[in-house]
N, C-alpha and C positions, 0 to 999 in steps of 0.2 A: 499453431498460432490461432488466435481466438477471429472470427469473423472480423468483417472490416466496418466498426462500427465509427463517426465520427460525431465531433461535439461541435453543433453548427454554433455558429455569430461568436468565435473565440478571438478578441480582438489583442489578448495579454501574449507577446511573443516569451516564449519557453527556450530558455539557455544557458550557459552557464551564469550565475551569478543571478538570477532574475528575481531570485528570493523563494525560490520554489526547492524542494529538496529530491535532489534528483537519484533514480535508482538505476542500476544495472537492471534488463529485463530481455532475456532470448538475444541478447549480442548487439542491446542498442542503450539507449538512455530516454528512461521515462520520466516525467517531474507530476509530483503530486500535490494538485489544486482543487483544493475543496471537497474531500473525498473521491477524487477522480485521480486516474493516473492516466495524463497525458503522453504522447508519442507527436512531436513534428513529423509531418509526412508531405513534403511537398507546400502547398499554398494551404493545406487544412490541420486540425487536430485530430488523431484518431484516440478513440478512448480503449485502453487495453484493463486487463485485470490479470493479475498473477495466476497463473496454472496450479491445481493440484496435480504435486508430483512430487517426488521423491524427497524432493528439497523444502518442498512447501507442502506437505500433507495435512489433510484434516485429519487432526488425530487427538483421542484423547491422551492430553499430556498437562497435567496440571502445572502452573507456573505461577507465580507472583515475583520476579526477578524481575527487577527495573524499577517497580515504585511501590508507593508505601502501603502498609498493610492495610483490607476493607478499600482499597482503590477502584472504583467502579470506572469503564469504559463505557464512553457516550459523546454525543455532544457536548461541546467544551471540556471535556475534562483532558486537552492538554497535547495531548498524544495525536498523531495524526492517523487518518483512516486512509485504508489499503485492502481497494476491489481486489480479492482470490476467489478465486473457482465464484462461487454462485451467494458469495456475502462479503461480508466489510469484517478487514481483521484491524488491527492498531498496531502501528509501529511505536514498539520501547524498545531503546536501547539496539537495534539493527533486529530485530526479532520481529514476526507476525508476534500479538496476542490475541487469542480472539475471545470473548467475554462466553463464559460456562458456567449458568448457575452461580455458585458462591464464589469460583475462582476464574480464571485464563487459560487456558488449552494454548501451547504454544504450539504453533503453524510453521517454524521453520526459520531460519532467515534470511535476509536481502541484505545484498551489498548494494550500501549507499556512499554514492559519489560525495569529493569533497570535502 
């Protein structure tokens, strides 16, 4: 488990239904808000990021499964953003994508609650 980092003044309660899209993450439920993946933890939020690991590797794997062909990942383009290991991948379709050059390295995927 990644250090115990926390996102101070989070005044939005995280649960089901809250409009946030919630993932399975090491045997709990995390919700992903504004490129952050949240964890309730008592009276605070802790901010986690998905592990590289078996399931989730940085690897070269080129992909374009999920949207439409020349689809660039970024801000606003739709897709939500998901802290792994030491950068920001994109969730399509339950999968990391993570942006390589001309295409998508696929990163694995997450089971999303819901």
């Amino acid at each position: 488990m990644e250090d115990h980092k926390t996102h101070p003044n989070h005044s939005h309660v995280h649960g089901p239904g809250c409009g946030h899209t919630a993932i399975d993450h090491e045997g709990h439920t995390d919700y992903l808000h504004d490129g952050h993946l949240h964890h309730v933890h008592g009276d605070h939020i802790d901010e986690h990021a998905l592990a590289v690991n078996a399931t989730n590797p940085e690897r070269e794997a080129p992909t374009q499964e999920g949207h439409v062909q020349n689809h660039v990942h970024g801000p606003g383009c739709g897709h939500e953003q998901v802290p792994h290991g030491d950068h920001v991948d994109y969730l399509v379709n339950g999968r990391l994508h993570h942006p390589h050059g001309d295409h998508c390295d696929d990163h694995g995927p997450v089971q999303v609650r819901g």
